[in-house]
N, C-alpha and C positions, 0 to 999 in steps of 0.2 A: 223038454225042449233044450237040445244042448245050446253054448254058447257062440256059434256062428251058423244055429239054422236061420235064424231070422235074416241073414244075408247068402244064405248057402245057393239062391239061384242065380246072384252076381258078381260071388266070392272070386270065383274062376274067369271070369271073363276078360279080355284083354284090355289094357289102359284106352281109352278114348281118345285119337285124334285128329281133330278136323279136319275135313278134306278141304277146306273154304278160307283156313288161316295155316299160317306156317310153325311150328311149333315154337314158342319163345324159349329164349339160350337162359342159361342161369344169370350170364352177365344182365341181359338186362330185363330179368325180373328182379335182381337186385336193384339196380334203374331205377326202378319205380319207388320207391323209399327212399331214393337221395334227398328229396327237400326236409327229409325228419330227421338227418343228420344232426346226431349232438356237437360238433365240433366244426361248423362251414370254417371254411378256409387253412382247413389242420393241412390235408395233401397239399395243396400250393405253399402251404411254410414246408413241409417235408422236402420238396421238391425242391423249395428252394434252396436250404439246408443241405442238400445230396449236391446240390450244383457247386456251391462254394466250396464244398470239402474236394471236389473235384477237377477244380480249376488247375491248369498243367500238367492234368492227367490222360494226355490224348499215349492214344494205345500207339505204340511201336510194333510195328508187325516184324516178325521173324523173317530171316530167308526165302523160307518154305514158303510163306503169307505171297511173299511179295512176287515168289516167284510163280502161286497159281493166280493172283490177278495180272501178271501181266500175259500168261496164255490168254487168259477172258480177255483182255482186250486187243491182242490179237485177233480171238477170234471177230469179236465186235467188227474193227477191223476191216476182215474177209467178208464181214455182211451189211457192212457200213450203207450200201446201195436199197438195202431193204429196212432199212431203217428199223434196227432189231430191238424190242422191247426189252428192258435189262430195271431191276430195281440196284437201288446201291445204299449203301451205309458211307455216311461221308461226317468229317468234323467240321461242323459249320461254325465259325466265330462269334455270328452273331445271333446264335442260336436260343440264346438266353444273356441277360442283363448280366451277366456275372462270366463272361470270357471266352464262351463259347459252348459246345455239344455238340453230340450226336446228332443226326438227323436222318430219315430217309427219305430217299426219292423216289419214284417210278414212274416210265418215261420211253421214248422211241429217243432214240439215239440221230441226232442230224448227221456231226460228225463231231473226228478226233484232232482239236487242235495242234501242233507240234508247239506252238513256244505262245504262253507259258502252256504248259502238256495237261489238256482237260477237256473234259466229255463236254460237246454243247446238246443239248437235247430237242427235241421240234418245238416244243413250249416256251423255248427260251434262256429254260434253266441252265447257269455254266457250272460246271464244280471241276476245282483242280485234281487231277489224277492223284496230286501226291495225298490230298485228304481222304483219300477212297480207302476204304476199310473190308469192304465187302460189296463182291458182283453177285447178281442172280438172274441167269437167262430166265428170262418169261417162255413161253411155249406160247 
């Protein structure tokens, strides 16, 4: 008896999977072992830590930068009437307890204020153009 006859009629057989559940991601079968965490509260000091070292570190966009968001919002713009799905990268102030962040949004666009110059969205949300960082047409 060699050493994989004892499984040799399901050695070949393809992985098993359910038609009745969806396959789970790596992230969160990792998931499930969070509360055996040696260290609760390590990533919120991390994070927090990342935040202070980054305080007045909001990104300067180049020329180029500035010059493909403002086609995007032209285009936006042009379809302002259709109220166009758009996600964004914006610097929020009050994003965190220590001066501000990053943030994103995603959102139907109502319209483009002229003064001060910023996206209002159907939800509410306002955020000044000059914080925008990155557009992304939705489809």
């Amino acid at each position: 008896m060699g050493k994989n006859s004892r499984y040799s009629d399901i050695i070949n057989l393809p992985h098993h999977q359910s038609i009745y559940r969806p396959h789970m991601t790596i992230y969160n079968r990792a998931a499930q072992f969070a509360p055996f965490a040696a260290l609760v509260g390590y990533d919120e000091m991390v994070q927090d830590t990342a935040d202070i070292l980054l305080l007045d570190k909001r990104i300067v966009l180049s020329e180029d930068a500035k010059s493909l968001l403002d086609v995007q919002l032209q285009g936006i713009r042009e379809k302002i009437d259709l109220n166009p799905v758009i996600k964004i990268v914006y610097f929020d102030e009050k994003a965190n307890k220590f001066g501000g962040g990053y943030a994103l949004h995603f959102g139907k666009v109502k319209k483009i204020e002229e003064y001060p110059a910023m996206l209002v969205f159907l939800d509410g949300k306002k955020v000044l153009i000059e914080d925008i960082i990155q557009i992304e047409n939705e489809k």
